[in-house]
VEXDREN-2710 file (C-alpha; in Angstrom, 1 decimal):
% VEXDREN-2710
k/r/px/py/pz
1/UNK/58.0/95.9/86.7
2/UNK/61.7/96.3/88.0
3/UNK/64.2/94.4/86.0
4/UNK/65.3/92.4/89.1
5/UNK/61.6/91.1/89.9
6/UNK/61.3/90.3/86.4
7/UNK/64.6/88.4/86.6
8/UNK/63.3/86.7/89.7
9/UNK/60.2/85.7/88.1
10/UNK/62.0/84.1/85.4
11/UNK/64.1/82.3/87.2
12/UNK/61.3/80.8/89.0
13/UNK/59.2/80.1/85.9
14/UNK/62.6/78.4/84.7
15/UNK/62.9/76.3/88.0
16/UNK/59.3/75.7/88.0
17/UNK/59.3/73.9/84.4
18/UNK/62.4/72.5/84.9
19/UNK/61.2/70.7/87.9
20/UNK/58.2/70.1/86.1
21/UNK/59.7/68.3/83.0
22/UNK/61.9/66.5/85.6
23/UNK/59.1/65.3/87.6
24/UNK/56.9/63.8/84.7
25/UNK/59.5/62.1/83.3
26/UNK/60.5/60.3/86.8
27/UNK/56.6/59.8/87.2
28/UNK/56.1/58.4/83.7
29/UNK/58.9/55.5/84.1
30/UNK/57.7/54.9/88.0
31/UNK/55.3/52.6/87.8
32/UNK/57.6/50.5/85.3
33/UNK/60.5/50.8/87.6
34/UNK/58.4/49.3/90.7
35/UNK/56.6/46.7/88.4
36/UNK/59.9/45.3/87.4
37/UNK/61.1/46.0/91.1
38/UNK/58.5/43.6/92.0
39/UNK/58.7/41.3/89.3
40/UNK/62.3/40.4/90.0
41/UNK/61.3/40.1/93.8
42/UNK/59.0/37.4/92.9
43/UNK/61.1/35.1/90.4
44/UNK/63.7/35.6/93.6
45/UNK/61.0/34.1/95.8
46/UNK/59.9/31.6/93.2
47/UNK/63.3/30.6/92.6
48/UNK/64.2/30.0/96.4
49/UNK/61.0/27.8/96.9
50/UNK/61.8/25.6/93.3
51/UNK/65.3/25.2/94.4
52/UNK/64.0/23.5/98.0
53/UNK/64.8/20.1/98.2
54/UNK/61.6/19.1/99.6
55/UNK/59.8/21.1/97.2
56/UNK/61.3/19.2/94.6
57/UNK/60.1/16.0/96.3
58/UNK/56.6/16.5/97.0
59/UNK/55.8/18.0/93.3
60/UNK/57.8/14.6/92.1
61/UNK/55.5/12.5/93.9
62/UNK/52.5/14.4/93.1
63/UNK/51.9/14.1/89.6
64/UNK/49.2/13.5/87.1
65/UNK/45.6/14.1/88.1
66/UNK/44.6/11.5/90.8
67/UNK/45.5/14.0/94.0
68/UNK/43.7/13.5/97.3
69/UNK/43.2/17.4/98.8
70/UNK/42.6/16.5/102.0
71/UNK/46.1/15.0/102.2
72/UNK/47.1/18.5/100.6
73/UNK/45.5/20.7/102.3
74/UNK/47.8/19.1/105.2
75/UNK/50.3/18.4/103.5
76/UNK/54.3/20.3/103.4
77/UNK/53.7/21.9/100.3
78/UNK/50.2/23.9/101.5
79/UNK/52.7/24.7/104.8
80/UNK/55.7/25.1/102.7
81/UNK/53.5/27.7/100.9
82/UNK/51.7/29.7/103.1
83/UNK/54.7/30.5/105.3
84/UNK/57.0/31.8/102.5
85/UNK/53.7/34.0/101.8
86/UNK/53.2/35.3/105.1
87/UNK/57.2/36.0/105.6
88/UNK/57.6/37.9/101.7
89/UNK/54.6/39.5/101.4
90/UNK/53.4/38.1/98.4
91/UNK/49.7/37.9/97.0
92/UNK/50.1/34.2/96.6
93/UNK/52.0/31.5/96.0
94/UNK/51.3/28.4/94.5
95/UNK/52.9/25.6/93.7
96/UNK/51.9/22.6/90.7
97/UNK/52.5/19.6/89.2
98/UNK/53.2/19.1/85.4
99/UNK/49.6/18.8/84.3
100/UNK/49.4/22.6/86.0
101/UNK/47.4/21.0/89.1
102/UNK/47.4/23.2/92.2
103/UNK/49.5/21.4/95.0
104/UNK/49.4/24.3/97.5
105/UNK/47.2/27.4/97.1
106/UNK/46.3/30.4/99.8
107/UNK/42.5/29.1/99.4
108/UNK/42.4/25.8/100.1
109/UNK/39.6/25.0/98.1
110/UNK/41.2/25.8/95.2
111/UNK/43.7/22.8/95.8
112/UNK/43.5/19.9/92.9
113/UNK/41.8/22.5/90.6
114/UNK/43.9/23.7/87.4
115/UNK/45.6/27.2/87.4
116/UNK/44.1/30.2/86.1
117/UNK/46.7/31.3/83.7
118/UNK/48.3/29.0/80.7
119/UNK/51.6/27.2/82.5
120/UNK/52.8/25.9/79.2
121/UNK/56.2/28.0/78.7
122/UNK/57.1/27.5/82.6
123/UNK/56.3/23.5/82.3
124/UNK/58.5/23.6/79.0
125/UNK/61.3/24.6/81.4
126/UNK/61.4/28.2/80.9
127/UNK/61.0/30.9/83.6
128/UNK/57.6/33.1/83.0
129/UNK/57.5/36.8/84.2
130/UNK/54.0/38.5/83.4
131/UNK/51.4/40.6/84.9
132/UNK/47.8/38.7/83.9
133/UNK/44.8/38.0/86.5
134/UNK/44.0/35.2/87.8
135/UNK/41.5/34.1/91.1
136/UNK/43.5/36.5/93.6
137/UNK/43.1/39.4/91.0
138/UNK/45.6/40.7/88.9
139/UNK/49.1/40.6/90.0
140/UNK/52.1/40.6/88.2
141/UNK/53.5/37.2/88.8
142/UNK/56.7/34.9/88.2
143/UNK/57.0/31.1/87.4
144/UNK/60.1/29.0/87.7
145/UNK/60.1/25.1/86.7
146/UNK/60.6/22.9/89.4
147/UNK/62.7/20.1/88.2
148/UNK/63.7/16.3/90.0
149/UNK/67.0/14.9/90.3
150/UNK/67.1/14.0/86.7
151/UNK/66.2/17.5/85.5
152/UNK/63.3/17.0/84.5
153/UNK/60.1/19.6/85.0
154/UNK/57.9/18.0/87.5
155/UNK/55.9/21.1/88.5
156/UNK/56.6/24.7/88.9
157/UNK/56.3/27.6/91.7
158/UNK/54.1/30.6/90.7
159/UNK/54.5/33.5/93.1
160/UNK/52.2/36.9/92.2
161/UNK/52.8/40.6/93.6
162/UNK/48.9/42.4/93.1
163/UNK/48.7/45.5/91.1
164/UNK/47.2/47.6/94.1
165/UNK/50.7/47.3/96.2
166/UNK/52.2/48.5/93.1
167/UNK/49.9/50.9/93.0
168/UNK/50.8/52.3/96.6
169/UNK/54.6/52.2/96.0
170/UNK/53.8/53.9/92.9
171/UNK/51.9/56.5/95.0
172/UNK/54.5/56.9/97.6
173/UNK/57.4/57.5/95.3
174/UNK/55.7/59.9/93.4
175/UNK/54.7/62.0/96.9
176/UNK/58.4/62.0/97.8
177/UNK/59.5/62.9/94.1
178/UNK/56.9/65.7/94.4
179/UNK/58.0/66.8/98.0
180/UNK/61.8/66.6/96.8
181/UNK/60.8/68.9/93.7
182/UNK/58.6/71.6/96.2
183/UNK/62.3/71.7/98.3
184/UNK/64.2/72.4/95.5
185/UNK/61.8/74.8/94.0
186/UNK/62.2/76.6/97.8
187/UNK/65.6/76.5/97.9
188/UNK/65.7/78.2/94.0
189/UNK/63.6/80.6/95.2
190/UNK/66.0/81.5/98.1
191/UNK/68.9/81.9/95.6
192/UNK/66.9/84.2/93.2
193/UNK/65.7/86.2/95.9
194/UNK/69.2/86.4/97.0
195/UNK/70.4/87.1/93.8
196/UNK/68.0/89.7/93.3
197/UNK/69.5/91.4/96.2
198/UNK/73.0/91.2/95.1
199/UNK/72.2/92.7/91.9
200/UNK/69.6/95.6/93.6
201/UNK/73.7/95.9/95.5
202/UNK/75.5/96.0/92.1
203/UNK/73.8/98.4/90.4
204/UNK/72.8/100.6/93.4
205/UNK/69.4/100.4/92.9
206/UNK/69.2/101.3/89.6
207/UNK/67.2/99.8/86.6
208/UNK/68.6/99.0/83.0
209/UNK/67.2/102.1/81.2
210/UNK/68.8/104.5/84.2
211/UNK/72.1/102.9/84.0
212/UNK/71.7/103.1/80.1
213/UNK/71.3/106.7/80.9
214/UNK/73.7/107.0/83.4
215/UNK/76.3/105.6/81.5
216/UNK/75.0/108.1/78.3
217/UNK/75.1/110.7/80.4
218/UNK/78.8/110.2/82.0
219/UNK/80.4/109.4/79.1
220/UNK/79.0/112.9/77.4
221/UNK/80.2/115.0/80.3
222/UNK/83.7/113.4/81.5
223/UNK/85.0/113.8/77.6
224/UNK/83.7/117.3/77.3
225/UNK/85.6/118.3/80.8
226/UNK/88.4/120.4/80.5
227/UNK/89.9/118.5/83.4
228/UNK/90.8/115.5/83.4
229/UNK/89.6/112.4/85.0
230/UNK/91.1/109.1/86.2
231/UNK/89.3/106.7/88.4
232/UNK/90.6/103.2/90.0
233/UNK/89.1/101.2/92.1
234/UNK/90.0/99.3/95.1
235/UNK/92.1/96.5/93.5
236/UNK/94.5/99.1/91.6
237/UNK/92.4/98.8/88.3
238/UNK/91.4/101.9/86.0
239/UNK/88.1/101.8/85.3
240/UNK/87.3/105.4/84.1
241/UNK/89.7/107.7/82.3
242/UNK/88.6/110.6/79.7
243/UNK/90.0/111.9/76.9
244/UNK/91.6/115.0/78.9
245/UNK/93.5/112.8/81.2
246/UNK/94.7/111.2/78.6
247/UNK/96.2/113.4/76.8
248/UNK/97.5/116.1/80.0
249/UNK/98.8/112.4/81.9
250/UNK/100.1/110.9/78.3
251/UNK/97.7/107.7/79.2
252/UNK/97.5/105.6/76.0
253/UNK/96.2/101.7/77.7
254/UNK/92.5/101.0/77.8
255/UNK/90.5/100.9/80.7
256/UNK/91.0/97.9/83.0
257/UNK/94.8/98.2/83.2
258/UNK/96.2/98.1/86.5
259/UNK/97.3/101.4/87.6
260/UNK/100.9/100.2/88.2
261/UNK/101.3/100.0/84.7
262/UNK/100.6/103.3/83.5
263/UNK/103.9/104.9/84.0
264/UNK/102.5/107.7/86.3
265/UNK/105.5/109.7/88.3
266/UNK/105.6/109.0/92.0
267/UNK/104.5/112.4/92.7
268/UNK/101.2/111.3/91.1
269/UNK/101.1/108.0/92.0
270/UNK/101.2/109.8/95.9
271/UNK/98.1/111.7/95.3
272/UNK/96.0/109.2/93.6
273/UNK/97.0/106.5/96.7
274/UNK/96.1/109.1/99.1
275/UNK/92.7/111.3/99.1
276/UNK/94.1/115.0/98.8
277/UNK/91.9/118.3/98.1
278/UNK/95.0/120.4/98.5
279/UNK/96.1/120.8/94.8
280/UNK/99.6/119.3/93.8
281/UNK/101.3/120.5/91.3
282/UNK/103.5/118.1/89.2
283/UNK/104.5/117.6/85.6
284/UNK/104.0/115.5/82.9
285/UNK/106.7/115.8/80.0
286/UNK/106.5/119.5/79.0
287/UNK/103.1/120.0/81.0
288/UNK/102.7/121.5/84.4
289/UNK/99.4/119.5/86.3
290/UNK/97.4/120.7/89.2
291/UNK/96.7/117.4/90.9
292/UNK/93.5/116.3/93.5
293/UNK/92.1/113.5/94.3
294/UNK/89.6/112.0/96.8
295/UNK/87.9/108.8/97.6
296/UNK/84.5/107.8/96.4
297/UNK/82.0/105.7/98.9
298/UNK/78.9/104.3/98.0
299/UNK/76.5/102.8/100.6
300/UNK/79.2/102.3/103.1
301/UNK/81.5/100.7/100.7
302/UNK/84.7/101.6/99.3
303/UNK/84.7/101.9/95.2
304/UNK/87.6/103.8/94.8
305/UNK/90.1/107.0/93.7
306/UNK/89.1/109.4/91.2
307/UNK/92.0/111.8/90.4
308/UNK/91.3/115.3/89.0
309/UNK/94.0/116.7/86.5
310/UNK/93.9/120.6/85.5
311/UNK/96.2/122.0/82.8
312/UNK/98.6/124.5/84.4
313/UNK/101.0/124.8/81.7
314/UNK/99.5/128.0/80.0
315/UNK/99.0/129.4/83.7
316/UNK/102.9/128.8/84.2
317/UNK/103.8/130.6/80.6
318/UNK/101.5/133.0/81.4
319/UNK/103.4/134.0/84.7
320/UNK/106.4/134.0/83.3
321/UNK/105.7/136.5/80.4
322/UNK/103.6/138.5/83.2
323/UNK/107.3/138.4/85.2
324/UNK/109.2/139.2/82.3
325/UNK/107.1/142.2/81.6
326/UNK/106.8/143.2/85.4
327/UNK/110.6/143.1/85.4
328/UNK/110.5/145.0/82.2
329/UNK/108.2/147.8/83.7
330/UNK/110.1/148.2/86.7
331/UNK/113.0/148.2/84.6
332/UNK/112.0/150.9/82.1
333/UNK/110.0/153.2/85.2
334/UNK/113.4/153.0/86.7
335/UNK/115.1/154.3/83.8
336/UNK/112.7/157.1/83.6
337/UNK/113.0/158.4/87.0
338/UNK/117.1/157.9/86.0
339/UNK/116.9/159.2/82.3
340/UNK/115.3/162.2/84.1
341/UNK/117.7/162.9/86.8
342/UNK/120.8/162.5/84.4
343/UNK/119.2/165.2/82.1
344/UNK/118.9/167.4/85.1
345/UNK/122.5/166.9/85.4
346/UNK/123.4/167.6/82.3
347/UNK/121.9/170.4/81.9
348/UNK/123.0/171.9/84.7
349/UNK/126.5/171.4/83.8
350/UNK/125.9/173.2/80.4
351/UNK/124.0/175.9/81.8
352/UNK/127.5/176.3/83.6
353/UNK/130.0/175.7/80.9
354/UNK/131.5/172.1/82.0
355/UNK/131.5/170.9/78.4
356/UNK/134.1/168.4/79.3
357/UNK/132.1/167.0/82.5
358/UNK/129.2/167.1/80.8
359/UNK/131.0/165.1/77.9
360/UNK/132.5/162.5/80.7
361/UNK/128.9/162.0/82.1
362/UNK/127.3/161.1/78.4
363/UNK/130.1/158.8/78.0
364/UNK/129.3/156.8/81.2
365/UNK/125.5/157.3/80.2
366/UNK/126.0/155.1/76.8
367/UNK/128.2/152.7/78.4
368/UNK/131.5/154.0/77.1
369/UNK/132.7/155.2/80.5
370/UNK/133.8/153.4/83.7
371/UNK/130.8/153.3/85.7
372/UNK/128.6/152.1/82.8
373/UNK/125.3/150.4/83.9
374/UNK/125.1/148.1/80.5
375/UNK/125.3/144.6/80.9
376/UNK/128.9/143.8/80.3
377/UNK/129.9/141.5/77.6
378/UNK/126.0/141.3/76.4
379/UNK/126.8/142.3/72.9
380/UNK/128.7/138.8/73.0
381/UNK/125.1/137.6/72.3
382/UNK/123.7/137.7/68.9
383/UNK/120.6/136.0/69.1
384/UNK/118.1/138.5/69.6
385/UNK/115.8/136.7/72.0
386/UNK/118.5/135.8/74.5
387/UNK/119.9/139.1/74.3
388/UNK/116.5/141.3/75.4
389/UNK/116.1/138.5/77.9
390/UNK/119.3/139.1/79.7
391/UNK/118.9/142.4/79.6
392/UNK/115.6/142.4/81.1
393/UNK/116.8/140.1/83.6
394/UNK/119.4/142.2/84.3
395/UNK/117.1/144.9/85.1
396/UNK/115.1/142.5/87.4
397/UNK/117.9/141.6/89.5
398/UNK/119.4/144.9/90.0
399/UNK/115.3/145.5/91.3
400/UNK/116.4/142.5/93.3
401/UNK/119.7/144.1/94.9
402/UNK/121.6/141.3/92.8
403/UNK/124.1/142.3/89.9
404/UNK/123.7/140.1/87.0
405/UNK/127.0/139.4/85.1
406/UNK/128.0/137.3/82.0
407/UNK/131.0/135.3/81.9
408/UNK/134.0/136.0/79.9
409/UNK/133.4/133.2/78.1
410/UNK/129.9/134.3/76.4
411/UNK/129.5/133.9/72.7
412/UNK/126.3/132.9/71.2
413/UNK/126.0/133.2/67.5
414/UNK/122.6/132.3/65.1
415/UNK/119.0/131.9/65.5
416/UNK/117.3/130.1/68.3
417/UNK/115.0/127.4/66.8
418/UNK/112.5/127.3/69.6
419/UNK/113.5/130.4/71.8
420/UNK/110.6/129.3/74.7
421/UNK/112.7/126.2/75.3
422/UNK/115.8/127.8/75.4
423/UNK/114.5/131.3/77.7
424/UNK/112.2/128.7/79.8
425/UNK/115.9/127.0/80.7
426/UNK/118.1/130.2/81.4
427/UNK/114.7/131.7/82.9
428/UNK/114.4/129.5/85.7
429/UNK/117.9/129.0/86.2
430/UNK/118.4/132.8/86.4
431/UNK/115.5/133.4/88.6
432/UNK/116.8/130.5/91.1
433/UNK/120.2/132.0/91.1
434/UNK/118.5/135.5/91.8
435/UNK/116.2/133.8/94.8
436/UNK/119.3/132.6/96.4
437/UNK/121.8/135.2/95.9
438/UNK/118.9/138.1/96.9
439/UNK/119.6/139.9/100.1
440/UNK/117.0/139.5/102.8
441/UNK/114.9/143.1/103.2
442/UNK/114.4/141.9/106.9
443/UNK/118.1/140.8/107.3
444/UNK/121.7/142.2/106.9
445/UNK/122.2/144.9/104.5
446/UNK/124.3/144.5/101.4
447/UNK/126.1/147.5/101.8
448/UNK/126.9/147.0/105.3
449/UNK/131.0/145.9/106.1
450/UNK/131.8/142.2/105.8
451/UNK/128.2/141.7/103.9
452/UNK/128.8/139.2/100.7
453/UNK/127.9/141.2/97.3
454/UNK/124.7/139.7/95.5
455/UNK/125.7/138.1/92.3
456/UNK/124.6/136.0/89.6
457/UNK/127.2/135.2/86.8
458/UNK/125.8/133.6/83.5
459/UNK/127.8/132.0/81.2
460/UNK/126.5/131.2/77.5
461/UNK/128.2/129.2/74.9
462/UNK/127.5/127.7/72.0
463/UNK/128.5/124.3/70.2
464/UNK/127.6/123.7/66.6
465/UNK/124.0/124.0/67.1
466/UNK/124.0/123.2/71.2
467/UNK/124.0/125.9/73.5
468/UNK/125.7/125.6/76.6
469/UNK/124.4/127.4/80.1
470/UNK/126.5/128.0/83.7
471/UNK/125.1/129.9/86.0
472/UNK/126.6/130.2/89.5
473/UNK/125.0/132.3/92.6
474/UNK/126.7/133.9/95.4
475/UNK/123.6/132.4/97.9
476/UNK/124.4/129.6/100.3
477/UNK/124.2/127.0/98.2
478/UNK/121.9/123.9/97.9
479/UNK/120.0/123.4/101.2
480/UNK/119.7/119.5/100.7
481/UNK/121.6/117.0/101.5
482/UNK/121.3/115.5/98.0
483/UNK/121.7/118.1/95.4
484/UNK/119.7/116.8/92.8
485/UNK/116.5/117.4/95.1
486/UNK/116.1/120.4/94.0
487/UNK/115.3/118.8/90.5
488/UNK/112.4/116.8/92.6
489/UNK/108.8/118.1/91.8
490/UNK/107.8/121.0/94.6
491/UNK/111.3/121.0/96.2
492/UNK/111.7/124.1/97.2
493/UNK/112.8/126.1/100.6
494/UNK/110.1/128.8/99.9
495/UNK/106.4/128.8/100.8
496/UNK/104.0/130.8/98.9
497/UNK/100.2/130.4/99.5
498/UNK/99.7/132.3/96.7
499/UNK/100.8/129.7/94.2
500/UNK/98.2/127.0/93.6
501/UNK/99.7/124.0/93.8
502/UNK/102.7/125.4/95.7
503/UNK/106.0/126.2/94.5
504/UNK/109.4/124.7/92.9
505/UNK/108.1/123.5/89.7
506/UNK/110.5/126.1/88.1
507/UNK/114.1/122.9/87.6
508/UNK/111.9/120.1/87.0
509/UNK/109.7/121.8/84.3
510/UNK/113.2/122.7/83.0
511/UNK/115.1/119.7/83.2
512/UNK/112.0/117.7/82.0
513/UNK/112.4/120.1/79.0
514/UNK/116.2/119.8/78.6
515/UNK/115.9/116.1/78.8
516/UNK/113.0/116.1/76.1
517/UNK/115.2/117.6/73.5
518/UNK/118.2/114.9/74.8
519/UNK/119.9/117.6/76.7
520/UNK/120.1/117.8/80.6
521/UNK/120.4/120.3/83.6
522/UNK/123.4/119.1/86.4
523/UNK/124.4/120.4/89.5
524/UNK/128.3/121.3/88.7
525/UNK/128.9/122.6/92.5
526/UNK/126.3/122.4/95.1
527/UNK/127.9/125.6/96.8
528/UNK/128.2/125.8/101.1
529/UNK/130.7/127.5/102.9
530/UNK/132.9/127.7/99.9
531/UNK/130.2/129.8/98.0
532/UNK/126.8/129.5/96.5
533/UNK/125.6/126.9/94.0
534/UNK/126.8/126.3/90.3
535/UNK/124.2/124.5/87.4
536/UNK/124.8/123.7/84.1
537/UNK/122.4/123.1/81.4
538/UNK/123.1/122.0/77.9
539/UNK/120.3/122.3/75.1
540/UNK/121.3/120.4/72.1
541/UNK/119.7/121.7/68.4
542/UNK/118.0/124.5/69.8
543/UNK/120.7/126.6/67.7
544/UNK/120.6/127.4/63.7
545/UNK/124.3/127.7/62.6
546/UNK/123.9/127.7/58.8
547/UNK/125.3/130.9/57.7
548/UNK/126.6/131.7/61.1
549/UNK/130.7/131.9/60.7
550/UNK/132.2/131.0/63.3
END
């Protein structure tokens, strides 16, 4: 049996006894209620009829036992009696003298005759309400005194209500207590079959063991996912998050915290308000997310947003170690073809005999002549990792058509702490100064007349143990109009389909980065018409100094 017929069942069983217990009880203190109903009716009646003036005469000059029934038969009494009968209702009433003599009765032979039932407490001035039986049958009957102008009991007024009326008001109550019960019983039955349906609605048509199940079964696979999951439902409240989402979105509050209060970027916040199965890519801290999101419907309603978060942070290191080793390939298959070409020289100038030339040319082939190809001022750079960076990088943007330069400023002395925070900087700033100072294969070429050389100065200096990074571009500058755009997750002028997620991730992962460590990345000059754009990044503690002199 499904759980919500079993539900329904109970709550009809529940109505059902309820109404039940309610209905015996009103049943058990009916008859009761309409006996003392009645009862009060008749000491009303009895009371009106001792309290008439002419009552109180006639009983007065009626007493002891000599009492001529013809004469009362027709007399006011028999009259006074039978009407207030006729117009109340009542069984009977009768009316006696103080020896308990009928003065007026509904049978007229019973006139002159003693009552039925003892009168002594009503002729001792005292009001009688009992149910007893007398010639009319039983009834439950009341008896008031009936007094003379000097208050003293001259008769009394017995009025009765029979048993069988009671009986049929009785009946009649309990048929409309009864038809009352069947109409609330109906009308619980409506709202169990109603809530039946609501909860069928609810729980989509599931029973209790399948969303036991269900609920088994999600939790199991959403915190073994290695992507992330974060669903909200239509009022802004998260109501499923797993342990990946956690940890790639830095979430930390329970489910049933209103979205708003997460602390999620805007870039986020934009694809979770709007369905999107184009992947965004944003960042979180140090992490770089691939972002979706799309809406979930259920029987035509609306339940919600589930986002979907992939870790892209290891894809974005990986690319930039494949770069630096592409750039490094190119740059060491170039030197072959070079290496290869200068020994041919060489050679040939000794096969001849030009010692000296062929002295001059080694000289400019180990950077101690002119035209040198050596990265000027590089060995101003004694920490190892910055230095084979720069010169790969070098290598890259001569590949590039750009000529990488340091400035004369460049010193950097000591260790690097955590070189990937420090090359992940200068990386992206260098590659950004490359993009933008790179001359266009399908446009003017550089060694045309009036064509701007293709340069990228970088500038490294070190502070204690913060290191200190300019580099300026000979590109066009910064295409917004607000220069700090290009910190802005995915601002970039470049399109590449390529790239899941799209580009310009590159200065917010490293400013994210710079700011984590309590450093930043500024735009010093935003570049134009006077030249191309100038940033500056500082990286404090990245440096050892101990037992670096200075």
């Amino acid at each position: 049996m499904r759980l919500r017929t079993q539900v329904l069942l109970l709550q009809l069983v529940v109505i059902a006894i309820s109404l039940g217990v309610g209905f015996g009880l009103v049943l058990s203190g009916a008859d009761d209620r309409v006996r003392d109903e009645y009862a009060q009716r008749a000491r009303a009646i009895a009371q009106s009829v001792a309290a008439d003036q002419q009552v109180r005469s006639e009983v007065a000059a009626h007493q002891g036992q000599q009492l001529d029934r013809a004469g009362l038969a027709n007399g006011p009494l028999q009259a006074e009696a039978v009407a207030v009968q006729q117009r109340t209702g009542a069984l009977f009433v009768v009316i006696g003298n103080d020896l308990g003599l009928r003065l007026a009765h509904p049978e007229v032979g019973e006139l002159g005759k003693r009552v039925s039932t003892d009168p002594s407490v009503v002729l001792a001035g005292s009001e009688d309400v009992n149910t007893d039986r007398g010639t009319l049958g039983e009834s439950v009957r009341a008896k008031v005194p009936v007094f003379d102008d000097q208050r003293r009991v001259v008769g009394f007024v017995s009025v009765g209500v029979s048993t069988e009326k009671l009986a049929s008001e009785t009946r009649r109550d309990a048929v409309a207590t009864l038809l009352i019960a069947l109409a609330a019983l109906g009308v619980g039955a409506v709202g169990s079959v109603l809530l039946a349906r609501r909860w069928r609605r609810l729980t989509l048509g599931l029973e209790p063991d399948e969303l036991t199940e269900l609920v088994r079964e999600q939790g199991a696979v959403l915190h073994s996912m290695a992507d992330g999951v974060l669903a909200v439902d239509t009022t802004g409240v998260v109501r499923v998050v797993n342990d990946t989402a956690r940890r790639l979105l830095d979430v930390t509050a329970p489910v049933g915290t209103p979205v708003d209060t997460l602390g999620l970027s805007p870039r986020i916040r934009g694809v979770l308000d709007v369905p999107n199965d184009v992947p965004v890519a944003a960042t979180v801290g140090d992490r770089v997310v691939l972002l979706t999101s799309h809406r979930v419907e259920a029987d035509g309603r609306d339940l919600g947003m589930v986002l979907s978060v992939i870790d892209r942070t290891d894809v974005e290191r990986l690319t930039r170690e494949v770069d630096s080793i592409k750039s490094m390939s190119t740059a060491l298959r170039a030197q072959r073809h070079e290496t290869a070409n200068r020994m041919h020289v060489l050679a040939g100038l000794l096969r001849h005999g030009h010692t000296d030339e062929a002295i001059s040319y080694l000289d400019e082939l180990t950077g101690a002549g002119t035209r040198g190809v050596r990265l000027d001022g590089l060995d101003n750079i004694a920490e190892p990792h910055l230095h084979a960076f720069l010169d790969a990088k070098a290598a890259h943007a001569r590949e590039r058509g750009v000529t990488l330069r340091l400035g004369d400023q460049t010193w950097v002395a000591g260790a690097l702490r955590d070189p990937v925070v420090a090359t992940t900087v200068l990386g992206n700033l260098v590659d950004n100064a490359i993009d933008a100072s790179a001359p266009d294969p399908a446009g003017v070429d550089p060694s045309a007349a009036g064509a701007v050389p293709a340069v990228v100065e970088a500038e490294l200096i070190t502070d204690g143990d913060t290191l200190l990074i300019t580099v300026a571009d000979s590109g066009p500058g910064i295409a917004f109009d607000d220069p700090e755009e290009i910190f802005a997750e995915g601002a970039t002028t470049k399109t590449d389909p390529t790239v899941p997620g799209g580009r310009g991730m590159g200065l917010a992962l490293a400013r994210q980065i710079s700011r984590r460590i309590g450093g930043d990345i500024r735009v010093a000059d935003p570049g134009g018409e006077s030249g191309g754009a100038v940033l500056v990044a500082q990286l404090p503690g990245v440096l050892e100094t101990e037992g670096v002199l200075g």
